[in-house]
N, C-alpha and C positions, 0 to 999 in steps of 0.2 A: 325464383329459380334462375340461377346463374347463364347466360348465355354459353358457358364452357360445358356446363354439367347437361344440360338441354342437350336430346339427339334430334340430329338434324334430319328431317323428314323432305324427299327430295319428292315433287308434285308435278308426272308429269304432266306437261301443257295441250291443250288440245288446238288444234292449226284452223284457221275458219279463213276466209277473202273477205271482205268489206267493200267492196266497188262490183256495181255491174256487169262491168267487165273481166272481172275475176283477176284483175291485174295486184291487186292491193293483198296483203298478205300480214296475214300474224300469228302468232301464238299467244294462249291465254290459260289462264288458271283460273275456273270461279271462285270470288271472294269466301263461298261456304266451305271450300276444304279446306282453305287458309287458317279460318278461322276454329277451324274446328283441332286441324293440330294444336294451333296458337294454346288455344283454352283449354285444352291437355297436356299440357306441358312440352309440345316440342317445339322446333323452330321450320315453318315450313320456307320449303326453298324452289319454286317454279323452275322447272325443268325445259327449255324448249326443247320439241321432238325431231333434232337433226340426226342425221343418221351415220355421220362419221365415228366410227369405232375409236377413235385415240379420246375424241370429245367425250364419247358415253363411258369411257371408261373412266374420264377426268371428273365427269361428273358421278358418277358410283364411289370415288374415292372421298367425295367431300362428303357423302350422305352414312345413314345411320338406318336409314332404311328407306325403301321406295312407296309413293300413293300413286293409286293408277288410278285415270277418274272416268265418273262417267261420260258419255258425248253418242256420235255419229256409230254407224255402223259396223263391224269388221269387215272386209272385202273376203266375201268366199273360196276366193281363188285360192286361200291360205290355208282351208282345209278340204280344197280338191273337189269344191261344186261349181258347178255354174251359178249366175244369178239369178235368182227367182225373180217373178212378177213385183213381189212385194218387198223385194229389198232396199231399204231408203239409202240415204245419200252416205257416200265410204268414200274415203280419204287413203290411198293406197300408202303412197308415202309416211304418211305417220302411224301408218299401222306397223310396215318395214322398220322403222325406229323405235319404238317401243319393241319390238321382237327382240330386236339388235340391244337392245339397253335390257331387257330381259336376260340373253346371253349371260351377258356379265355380273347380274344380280346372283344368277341361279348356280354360278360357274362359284360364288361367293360365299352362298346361302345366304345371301340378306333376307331379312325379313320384308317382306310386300304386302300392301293390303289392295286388293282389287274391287271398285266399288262399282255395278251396273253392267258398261260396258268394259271397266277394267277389269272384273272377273273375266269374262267372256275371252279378250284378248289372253287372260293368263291362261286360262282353258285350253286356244287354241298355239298358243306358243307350246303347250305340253302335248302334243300329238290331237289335243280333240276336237271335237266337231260342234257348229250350232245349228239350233233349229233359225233357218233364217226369218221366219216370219211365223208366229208360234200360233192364229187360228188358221193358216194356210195349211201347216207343215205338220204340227202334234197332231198326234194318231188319236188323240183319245180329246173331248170335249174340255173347252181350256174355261177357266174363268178369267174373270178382266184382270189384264195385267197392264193397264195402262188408263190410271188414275188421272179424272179430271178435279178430282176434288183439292185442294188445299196442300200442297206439298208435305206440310207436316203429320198430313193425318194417315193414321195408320189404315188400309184396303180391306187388305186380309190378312189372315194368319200362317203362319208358317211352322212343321213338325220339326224340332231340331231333335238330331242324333243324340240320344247319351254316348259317354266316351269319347268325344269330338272335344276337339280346342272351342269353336264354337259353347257348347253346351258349359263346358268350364267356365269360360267370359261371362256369359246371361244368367247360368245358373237354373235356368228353365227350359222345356221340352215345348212351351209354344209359347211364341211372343208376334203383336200387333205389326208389319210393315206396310211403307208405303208401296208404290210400284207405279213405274214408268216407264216398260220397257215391251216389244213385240220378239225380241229374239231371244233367246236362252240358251242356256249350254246343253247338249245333247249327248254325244258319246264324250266321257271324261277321259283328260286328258293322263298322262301318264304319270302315277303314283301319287295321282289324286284322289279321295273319295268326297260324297256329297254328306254333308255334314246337315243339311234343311233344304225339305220340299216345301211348294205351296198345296193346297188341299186339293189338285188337279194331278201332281206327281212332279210338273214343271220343278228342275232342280232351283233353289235358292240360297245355298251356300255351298262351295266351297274348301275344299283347304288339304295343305298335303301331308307326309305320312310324319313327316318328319317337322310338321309346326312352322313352318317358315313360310307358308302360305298361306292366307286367305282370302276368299275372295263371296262378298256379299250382290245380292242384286238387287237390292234394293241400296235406298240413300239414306245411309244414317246420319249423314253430316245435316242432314233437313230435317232432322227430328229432335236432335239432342235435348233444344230448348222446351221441349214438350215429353219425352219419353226418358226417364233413367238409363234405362236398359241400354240406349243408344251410344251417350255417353261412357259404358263397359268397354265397348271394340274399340273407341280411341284409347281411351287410360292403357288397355291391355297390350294395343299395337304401339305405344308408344313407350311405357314404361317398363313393361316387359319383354315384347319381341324387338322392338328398336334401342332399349338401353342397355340388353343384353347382349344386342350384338356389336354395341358400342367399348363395353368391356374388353370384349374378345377381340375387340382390333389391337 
């Protein structure tokens, strides 16, 4: 596949310090969502998460669609809590950036795919809320969402919706994921529905009314090489929500 014909899948970066002193600074893309556009056919393009509006919109013009990935925490304060005991370590700044680079996707209708905490962000960029720490916070008793075993192996299972964008991609009402996360999305955000719980209620995908969203919690990009199914939500976010909205530019 041609690099002209290939849609350009723009990856945002997630920000970390490197020095003790917290003086050292960078942005980073893990090599597995690289790899995993790569090997679907699109071309992936690391995004660093600055927050100048002329920048994020210079960079939505070169893209074909957006990957939001997983990392660090949301900061609560963006959907009006204080922070809990048990909330780990949030990056205010690059959550503000992503929001802001969101703006302009959504003002667009690009297609996005939100994976972990990039659901989570997309969640809360729509009006909604997370459970900040999900055996502190969920009402009702949680099973493990936070897998020591082997990245690629599947945890638990998860009910996907019939009539969901989701269910169309897999073709199935329950399939194996992994899981690595203590926060989850809680009240959805606006013109979103949940597309798969896990067997506790915890939502697990995602996606909005109108197909231009989705958004996974678990990490498919770490199972491809072991699960079929996996490999669906790339081909589908690349070949049909990002080459579709490639046309239409």
């Amino acid at each position: 596949m041609s690099g002209n014909s290939s849609p350009i899948i723009g990856i945002l970066g997630n920000y970390s310090t490197i020095s003790a002193a917290n003086t050292t600074e960078r942005f980073f893309v893990n090599k597995t969502y690289m790899e995993a556009v790569r090997l679907h056919g699109g071309i992936p393009l690391p995004l660093p998460c600055l927050d100048e509006q002329e920048y994020l919109r210079a960079c939505v013009d070169m893209c074909d669609a957006i990957l939001l990935p997983g990392g660090i925490d949301v900061d609560p304060r963006f959907y009006g809590e204080n922070p809990h005991q048990k909330l780990g370590t949030v990056q205010t700044d690059m959550d503000e950036s992503a929001f802001k680079l969101l703006e302009v996707v959504f003002e667009r209708k690009m297609p996005v795919l939100g994976i972990c905490r990039g659901e989570q962000v997309l969640n809360v960029a729509l009006g909604g809320s997370l459970y900040q720490d999900i055996p502190a916070n969920y009402e009702k008793e949680s099973i493990l969402h936070e897998q020591k075993a082997h990245t690629s192996l599947a945890l638990h299972t998860i009910k996907i919706e019939k009539g969901t964008m989701l269910y169309d991609i897999l073709g199935e009402d329950t399939i194996g994921v992994n899981t690595f996360h203590h926060q989850a999305v809680k009240a959805l955000g606006k013109d979103l529905i949940a597309s798969a719980v896990a067997p506790d209620g915890i939502i697990e995908a995602i996606e909005s009314k109108d197909r231009t969203i989705l958004g996974v919690q678990w990490h498919p990009e770490l199972m491809i090489h072991k699960h079929a199914a996996m490999k669906k939500i790339f081909e589908y976010f690349i070949h049909t929500m990002a080459a579709g909205y490639k046309k239409s530019k």
